[in-house]
DRENFITI-10362 format. One record per residue: residue number from 0; residue in three letters; y, x, z negated of N, C-alpha, C in turn. Coordinates in steps of 0.2 Angstrom, whole numbers, plus 5000, padded with zeros to 4 digits. Layout:
N
ATOM    k    r  n.py  n.px  n.pz  ca.py  ca.px  ca.pz  c.py  c.px  c.pz
ATOM  NUM  ALA     Y     X     Z      Y      X      Z     Y     X     Z
...
END
This chain:
226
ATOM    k    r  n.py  n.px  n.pz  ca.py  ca.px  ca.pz  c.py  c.px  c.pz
ATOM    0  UNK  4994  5004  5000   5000   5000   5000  5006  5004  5000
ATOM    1  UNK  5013  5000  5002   5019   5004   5003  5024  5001  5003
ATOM    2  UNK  5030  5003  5001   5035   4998   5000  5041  5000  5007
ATOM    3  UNK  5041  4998  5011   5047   4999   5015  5055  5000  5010
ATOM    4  UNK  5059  5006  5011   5064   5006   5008  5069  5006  5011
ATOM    5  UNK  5075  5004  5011   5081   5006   5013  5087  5012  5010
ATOM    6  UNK  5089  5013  5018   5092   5020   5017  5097  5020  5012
ATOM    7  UNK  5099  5025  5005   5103   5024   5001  5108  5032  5001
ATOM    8  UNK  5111  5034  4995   5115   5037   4995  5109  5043  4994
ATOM    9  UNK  5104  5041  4990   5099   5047   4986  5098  5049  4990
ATOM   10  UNK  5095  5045  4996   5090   5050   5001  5093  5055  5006
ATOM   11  UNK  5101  5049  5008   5106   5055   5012  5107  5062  5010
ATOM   12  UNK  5107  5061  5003   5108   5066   4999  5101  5074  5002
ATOM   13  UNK  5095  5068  4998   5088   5073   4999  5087  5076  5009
ATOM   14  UNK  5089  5071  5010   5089   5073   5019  5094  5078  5022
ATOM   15  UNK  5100  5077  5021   5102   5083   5022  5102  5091  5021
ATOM   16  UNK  5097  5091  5015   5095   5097   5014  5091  5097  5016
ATOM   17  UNK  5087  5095  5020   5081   5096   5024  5082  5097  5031
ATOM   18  UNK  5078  5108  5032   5079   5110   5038  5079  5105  5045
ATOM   19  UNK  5076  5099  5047   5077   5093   5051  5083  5094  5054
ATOM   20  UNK  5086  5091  5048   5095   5088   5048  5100  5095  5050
ATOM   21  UNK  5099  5099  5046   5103   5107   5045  5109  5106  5052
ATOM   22  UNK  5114  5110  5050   5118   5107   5054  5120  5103  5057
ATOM   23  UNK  5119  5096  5053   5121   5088   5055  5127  5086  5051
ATOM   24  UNK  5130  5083  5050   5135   5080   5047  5131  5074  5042
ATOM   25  UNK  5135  5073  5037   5133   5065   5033  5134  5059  5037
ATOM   26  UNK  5140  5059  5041   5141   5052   5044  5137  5053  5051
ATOM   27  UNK  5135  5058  5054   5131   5061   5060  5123  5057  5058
ATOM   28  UNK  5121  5058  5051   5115   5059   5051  5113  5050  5052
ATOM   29  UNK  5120  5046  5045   5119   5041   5045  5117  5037  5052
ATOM   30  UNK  5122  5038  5056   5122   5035   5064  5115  5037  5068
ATOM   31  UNK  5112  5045  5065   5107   5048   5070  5102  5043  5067
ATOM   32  UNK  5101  5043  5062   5096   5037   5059  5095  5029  5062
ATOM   33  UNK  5100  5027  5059   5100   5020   5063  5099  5019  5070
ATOM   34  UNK  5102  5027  5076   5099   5024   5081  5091  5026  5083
ATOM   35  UNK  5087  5032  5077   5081   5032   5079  5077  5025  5076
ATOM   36  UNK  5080  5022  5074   5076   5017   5070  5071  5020  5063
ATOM   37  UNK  5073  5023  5059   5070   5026   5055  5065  5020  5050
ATOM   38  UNK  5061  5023  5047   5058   5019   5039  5057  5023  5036
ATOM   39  UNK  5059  5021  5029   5055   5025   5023  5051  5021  5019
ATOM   40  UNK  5046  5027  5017   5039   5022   5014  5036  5027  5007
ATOM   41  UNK  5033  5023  5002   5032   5028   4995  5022  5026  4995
ATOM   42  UNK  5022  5030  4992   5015   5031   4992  5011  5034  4986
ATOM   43  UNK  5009  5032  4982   5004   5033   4977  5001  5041  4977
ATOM   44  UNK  4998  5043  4972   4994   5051   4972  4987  5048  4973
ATOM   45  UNK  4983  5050  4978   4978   5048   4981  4976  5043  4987
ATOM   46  UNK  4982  5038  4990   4983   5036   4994  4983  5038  4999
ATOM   47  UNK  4978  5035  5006   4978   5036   5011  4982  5034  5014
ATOM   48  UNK  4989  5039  5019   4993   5038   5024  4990  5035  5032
ATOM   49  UNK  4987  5041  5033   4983   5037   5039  4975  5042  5038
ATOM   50  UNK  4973  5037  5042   4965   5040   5046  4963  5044  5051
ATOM   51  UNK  4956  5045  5050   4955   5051   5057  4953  5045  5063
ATOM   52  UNK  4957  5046  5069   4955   5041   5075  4960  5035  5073
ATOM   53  UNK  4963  5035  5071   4968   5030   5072  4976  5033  5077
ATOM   54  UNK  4980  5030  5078   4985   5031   5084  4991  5034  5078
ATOM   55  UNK  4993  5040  5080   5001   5041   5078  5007  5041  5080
ATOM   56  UNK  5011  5037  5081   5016   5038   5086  5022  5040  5082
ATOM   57  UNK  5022  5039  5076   5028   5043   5073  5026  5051  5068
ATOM   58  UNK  5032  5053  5067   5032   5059   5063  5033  5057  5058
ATOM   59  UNK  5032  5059  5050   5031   5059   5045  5035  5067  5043
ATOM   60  UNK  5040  5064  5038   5044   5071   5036  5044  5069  5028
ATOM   61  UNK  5042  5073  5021   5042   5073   5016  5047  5072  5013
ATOM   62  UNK  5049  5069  5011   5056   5068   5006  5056  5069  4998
ATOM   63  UNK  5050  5068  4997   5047   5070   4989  5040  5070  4988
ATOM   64  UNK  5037  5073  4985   5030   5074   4984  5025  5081  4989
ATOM   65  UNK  5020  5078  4992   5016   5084   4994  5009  5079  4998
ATOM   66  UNK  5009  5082  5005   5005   5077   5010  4999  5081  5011
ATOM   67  UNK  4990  5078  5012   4988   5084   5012  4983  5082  5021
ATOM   68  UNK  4983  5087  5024   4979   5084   5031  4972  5087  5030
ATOM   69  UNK  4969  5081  5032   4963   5085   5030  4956  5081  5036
ATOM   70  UNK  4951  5086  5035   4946   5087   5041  4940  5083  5037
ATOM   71  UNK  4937  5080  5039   4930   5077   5034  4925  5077  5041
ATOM   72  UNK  4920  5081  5039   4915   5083   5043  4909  5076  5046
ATOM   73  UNK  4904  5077  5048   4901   5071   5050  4895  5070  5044
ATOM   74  UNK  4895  5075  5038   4889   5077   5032  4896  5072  5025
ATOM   75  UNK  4901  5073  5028   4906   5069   5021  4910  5073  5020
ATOM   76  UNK  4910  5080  5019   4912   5085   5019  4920  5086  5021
ATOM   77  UNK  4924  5087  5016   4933   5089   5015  4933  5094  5016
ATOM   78  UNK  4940  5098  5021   4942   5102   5023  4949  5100  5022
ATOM   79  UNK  4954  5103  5017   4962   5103   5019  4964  5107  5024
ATOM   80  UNK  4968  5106  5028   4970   5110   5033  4978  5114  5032
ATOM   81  UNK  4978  5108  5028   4987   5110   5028  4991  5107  5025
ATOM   82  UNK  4994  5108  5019   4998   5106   5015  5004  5106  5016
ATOM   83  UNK  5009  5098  5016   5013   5097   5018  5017  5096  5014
ATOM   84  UNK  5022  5100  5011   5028   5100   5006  5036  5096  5008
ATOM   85  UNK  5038  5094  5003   5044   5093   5005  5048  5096  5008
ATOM   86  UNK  5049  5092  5014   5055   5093   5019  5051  5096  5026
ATOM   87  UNK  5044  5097  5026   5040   5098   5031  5037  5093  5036
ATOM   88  UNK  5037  5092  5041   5032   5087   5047  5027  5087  5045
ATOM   89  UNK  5024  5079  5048   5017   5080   5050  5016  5075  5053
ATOM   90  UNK  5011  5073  5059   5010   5070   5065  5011  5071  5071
ATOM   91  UNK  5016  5075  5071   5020   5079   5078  5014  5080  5082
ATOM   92  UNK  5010  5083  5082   5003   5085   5085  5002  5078  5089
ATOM   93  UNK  4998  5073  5087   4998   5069   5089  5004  5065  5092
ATOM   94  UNK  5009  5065  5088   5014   5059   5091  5016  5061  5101
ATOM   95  UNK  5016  5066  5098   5019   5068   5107  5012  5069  5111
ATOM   96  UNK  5006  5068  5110   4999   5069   5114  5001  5063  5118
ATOM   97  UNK  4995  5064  5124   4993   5060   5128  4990  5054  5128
ATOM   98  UNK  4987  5053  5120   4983   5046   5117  4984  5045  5110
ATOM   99  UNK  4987  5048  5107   4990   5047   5101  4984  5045  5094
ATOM  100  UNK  4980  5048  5098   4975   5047   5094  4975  5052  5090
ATOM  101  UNK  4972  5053  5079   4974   5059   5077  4965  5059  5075
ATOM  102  UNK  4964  5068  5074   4959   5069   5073  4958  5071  5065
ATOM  103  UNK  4962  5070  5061   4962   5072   5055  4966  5065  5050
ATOM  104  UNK  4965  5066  5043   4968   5061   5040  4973  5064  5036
ATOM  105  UNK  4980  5062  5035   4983   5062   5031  4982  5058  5023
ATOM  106  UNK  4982  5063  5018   4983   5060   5011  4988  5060  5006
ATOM  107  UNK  4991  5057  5004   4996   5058   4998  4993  5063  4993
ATOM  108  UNK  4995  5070  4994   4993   5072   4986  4996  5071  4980
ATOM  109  UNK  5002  5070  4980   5006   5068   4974  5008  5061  4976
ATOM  110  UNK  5012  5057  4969   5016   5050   4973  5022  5055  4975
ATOM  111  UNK  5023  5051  4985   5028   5053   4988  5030  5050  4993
ATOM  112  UNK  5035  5053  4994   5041   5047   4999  5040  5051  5005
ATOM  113  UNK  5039  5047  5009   5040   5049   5017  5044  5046  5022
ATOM  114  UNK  5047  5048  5025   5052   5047   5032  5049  5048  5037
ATOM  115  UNK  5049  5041  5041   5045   5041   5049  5050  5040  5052
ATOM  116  UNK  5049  5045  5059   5055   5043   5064  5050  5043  5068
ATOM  117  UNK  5052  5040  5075   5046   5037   5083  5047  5044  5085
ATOM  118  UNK  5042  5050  5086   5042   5054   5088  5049  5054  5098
ATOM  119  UNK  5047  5049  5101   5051   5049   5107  5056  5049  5106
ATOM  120  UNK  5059  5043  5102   5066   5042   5102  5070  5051  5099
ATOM  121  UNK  5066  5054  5095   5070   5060   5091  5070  5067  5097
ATOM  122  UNK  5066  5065  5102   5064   5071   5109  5069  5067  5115
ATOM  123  UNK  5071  5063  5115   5075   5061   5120  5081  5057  5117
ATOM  124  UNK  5088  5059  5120   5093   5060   5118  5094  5052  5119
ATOM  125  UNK  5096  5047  5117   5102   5040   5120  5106  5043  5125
ATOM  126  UNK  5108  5036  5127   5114   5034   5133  5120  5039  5130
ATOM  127  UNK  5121  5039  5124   5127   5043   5122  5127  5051  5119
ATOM  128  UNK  5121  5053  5121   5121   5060   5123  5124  5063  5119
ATOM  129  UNK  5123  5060  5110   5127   5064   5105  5125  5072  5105
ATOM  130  UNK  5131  5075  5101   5129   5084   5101  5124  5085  5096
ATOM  131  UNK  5123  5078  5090   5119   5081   5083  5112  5079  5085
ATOM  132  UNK  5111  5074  5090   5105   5072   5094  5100  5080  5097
ATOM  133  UNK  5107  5082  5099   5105   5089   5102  5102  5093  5097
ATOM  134  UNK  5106  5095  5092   5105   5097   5086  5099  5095  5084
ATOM  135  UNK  5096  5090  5081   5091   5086   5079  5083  5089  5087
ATOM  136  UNK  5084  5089  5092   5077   5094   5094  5079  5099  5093
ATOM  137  UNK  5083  5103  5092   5083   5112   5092  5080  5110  5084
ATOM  138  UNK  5081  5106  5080   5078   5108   5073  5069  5108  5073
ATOM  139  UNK  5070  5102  5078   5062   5099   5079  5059  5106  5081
ATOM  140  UNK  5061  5107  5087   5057   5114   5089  5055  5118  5085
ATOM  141  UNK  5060  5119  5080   5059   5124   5076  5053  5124  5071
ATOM  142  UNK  5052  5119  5068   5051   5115   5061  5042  5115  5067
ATOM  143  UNK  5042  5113  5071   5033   5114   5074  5030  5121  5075
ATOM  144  UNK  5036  5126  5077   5035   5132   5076  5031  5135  5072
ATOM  145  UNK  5036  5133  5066   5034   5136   5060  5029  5133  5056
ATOM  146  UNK  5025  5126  5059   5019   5124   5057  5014  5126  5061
ATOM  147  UNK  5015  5128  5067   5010   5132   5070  5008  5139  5066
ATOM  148  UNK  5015  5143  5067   5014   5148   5060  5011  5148  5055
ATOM  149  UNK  5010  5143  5049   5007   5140   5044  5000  5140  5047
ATOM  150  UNK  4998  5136  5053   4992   5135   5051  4987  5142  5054
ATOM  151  UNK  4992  5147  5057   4990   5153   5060  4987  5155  5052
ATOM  152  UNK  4991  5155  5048   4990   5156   5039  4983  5155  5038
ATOM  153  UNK  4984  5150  5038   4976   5145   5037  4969  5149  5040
ATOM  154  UNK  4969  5150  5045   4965   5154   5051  4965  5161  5046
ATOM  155  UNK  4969  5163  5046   4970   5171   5043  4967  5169  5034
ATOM  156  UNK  4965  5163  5031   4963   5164   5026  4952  5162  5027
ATOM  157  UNK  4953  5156  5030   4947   5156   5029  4942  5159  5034
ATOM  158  UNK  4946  5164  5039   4942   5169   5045  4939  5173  5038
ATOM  159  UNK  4939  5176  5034   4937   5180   5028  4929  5179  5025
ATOM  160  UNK  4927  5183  5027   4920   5184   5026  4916  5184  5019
ATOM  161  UNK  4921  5185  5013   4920   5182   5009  4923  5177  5004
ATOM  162  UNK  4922  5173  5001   4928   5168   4996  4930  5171  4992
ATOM  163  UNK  4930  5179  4989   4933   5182   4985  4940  5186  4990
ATOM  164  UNK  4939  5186  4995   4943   5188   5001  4949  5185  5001
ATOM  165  UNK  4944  5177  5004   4949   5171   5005  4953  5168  5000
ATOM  166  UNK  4951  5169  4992   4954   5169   4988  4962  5174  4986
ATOM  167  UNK  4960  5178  4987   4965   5184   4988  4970  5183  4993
ATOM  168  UNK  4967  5183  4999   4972   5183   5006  4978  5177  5006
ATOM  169  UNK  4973  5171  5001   4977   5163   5000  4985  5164  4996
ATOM  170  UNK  4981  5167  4987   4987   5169   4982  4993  5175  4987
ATOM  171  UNK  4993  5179  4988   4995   5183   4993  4999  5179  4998
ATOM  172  UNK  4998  5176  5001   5003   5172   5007  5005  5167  5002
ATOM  173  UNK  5003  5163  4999   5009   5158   4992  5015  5163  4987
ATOM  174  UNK  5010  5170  4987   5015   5175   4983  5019  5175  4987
ATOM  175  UNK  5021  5177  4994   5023   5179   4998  5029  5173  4998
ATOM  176  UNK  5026  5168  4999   5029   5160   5000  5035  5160  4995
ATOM  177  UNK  5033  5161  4990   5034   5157   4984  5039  5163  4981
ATOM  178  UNK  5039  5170  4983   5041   5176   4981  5041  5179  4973
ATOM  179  UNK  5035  5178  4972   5036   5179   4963  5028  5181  4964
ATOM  180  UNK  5022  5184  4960   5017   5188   4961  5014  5182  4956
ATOM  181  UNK  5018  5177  4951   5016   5171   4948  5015  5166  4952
ATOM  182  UNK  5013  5164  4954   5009   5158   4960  5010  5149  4956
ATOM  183  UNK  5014  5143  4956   5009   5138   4955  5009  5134  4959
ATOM  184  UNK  5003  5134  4961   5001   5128   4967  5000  5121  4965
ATOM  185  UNK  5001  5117  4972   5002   5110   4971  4997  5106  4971
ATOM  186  UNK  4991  5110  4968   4984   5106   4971  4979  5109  4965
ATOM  187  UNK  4973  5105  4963   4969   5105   4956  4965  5112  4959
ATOM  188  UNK  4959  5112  4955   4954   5115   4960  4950  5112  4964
ATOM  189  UNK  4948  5107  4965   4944   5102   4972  4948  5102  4976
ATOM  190  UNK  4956  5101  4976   4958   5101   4980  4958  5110  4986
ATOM  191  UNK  4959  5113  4979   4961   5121   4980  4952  5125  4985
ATOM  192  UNK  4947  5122  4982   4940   5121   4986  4940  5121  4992
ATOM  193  UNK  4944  5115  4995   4942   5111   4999  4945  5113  5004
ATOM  194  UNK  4953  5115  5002   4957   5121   5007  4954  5128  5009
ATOM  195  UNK  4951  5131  5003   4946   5137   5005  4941  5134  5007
ATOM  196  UNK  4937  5130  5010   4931   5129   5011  4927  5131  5009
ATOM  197  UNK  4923  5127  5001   4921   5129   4997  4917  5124  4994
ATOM  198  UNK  4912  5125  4987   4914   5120   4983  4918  5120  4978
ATOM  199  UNK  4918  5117  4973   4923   5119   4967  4917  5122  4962
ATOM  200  UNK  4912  5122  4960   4906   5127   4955  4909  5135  4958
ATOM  201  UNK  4906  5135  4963   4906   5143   4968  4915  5146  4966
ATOM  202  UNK  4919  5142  4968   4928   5141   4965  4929  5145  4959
ATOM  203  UNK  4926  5142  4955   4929   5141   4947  4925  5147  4947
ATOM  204  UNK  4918  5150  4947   4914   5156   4946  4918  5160  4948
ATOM  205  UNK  4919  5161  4953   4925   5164   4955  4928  5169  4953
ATOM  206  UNK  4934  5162  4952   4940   5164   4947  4938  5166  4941
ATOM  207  UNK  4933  5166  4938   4931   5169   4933  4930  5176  4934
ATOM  208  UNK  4926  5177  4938   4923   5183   4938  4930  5190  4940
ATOM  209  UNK  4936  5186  4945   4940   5188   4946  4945  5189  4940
ATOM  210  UNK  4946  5185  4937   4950   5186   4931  4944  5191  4925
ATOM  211  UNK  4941  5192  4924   4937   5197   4921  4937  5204  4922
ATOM  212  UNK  4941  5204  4930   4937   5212   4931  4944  5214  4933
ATOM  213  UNK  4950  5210  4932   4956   5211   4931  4962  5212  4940
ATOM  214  UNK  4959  5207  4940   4960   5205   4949  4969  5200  4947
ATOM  215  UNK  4967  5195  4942   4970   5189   4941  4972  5188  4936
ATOM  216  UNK  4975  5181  4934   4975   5180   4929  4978  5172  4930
ATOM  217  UNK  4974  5168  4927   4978   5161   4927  4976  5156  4922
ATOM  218  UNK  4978  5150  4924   4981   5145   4919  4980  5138  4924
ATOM  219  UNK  4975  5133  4922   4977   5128   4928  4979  5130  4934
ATOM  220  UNK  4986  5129  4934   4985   5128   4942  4993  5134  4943
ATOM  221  UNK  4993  5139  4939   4996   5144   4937  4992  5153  4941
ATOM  222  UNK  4993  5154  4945   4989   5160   4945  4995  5166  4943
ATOM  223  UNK  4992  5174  4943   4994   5178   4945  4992  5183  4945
ATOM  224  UNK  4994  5187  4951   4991   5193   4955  4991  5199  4950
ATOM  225  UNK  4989  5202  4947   4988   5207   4945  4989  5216  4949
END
């Protein structure tokens, strides 16, 4: 379930600080909104956004919380692919295909607010050919770039021949992220498993054995690199 919400002072607030908008104006963004026909939608922690095989036509951009995409096998089997933070896309992939068809599911990790905009109307400028319009695809461009980067990440972690590896290579790109050698991530351990393609027994042993031999050190959902 979800509650359609209308656009208020908070969100222009939260939206303009979001890479998207960046070099837009407040009254620019207002107007660029109304004419992409926006919605915004809230979403519970463990609610399903959408399904694998369903159609996407719009883009989903974070406005609060954390989105998780994720791959489930033909055995049942969960695989996150990619964690999507506020003020990040997701759908894009889909929205602009040739069948709109998606091959993974998006899940609310946290309760969070989401921004859809119709993937075409934000690629294709109006009759009035604004300059912020213009603005808005040079951001687009950008912001898929840097998720193709991100999932190049992903590849570079679970390519790793062992899960003690792909442990290490994961903390290390979030150190890197996050800038601090103290790490906390947005995700338990099942979920943090399921990212490493894992289970969580094998996970937790792990972490154990890693923090023992003086690799780590953590706390729930707390690491740090040693």
């Amino acid at each position: 379930m979800y509650i359609q919400l209308a656009l208020d002072e908070e969100y222009i607030s939260i939206m303009k600080s979001l890479p998207l908008f960046q070099n837009i104006s407040k009254q620019d963004l207002i107007n660029l909104l109304k004419c992409l026909t926006y919605s915004i939608q809230t979403y519970k922690k463990g609610e399903t956004i959408s399904i694998s095989d369903a159609p996407v036509k719009k883009i989903g951009i974070v406005l609060h919380g954390c989105v998780h995409m994720v791959k489930e096998d033909i055995w049942g089997d969960k695989t996150i692919l990619a964690l999507i933070q506020k003020g990040q896309i997701f759908g894009e992939t889909f929205a602009c295909g040739s069948n709109f068809i998606s091959t993974v599911s998006f899940l609310s990790a946290q309760a969070s607010t989401v921004l859809y905009l119709p993937f075409h109307r934000v690629m294709h400028q109006c009759s009035n050919s604004c300059l912020f319009h213009h603005m808005l695809i040079e951001n687009m461009i950008k912001m898929i770039a840097d998720k193709n980067v991100a999932l190049m990440k992903k590849v570079e972690i679970i390519s790793q021949k062992t899960l003690r590896k792909r442990i290490l290579t994961f903390l290390h790109i979030e150190s890197q992220h996050q800038q601090t050698s103290q790490i906390t991530l947005s995700m338990g351990r099942i979920e943090m498993a399921e990212y490493l393609s894992t289970d969580r027994s094998a996970l937790t042993r792990e972490l154990n054995h890693m923090q023992k031999e003086g690799l780590i050190k953590f706390n729930k959902n707390t690491f740090t690199l040693l």
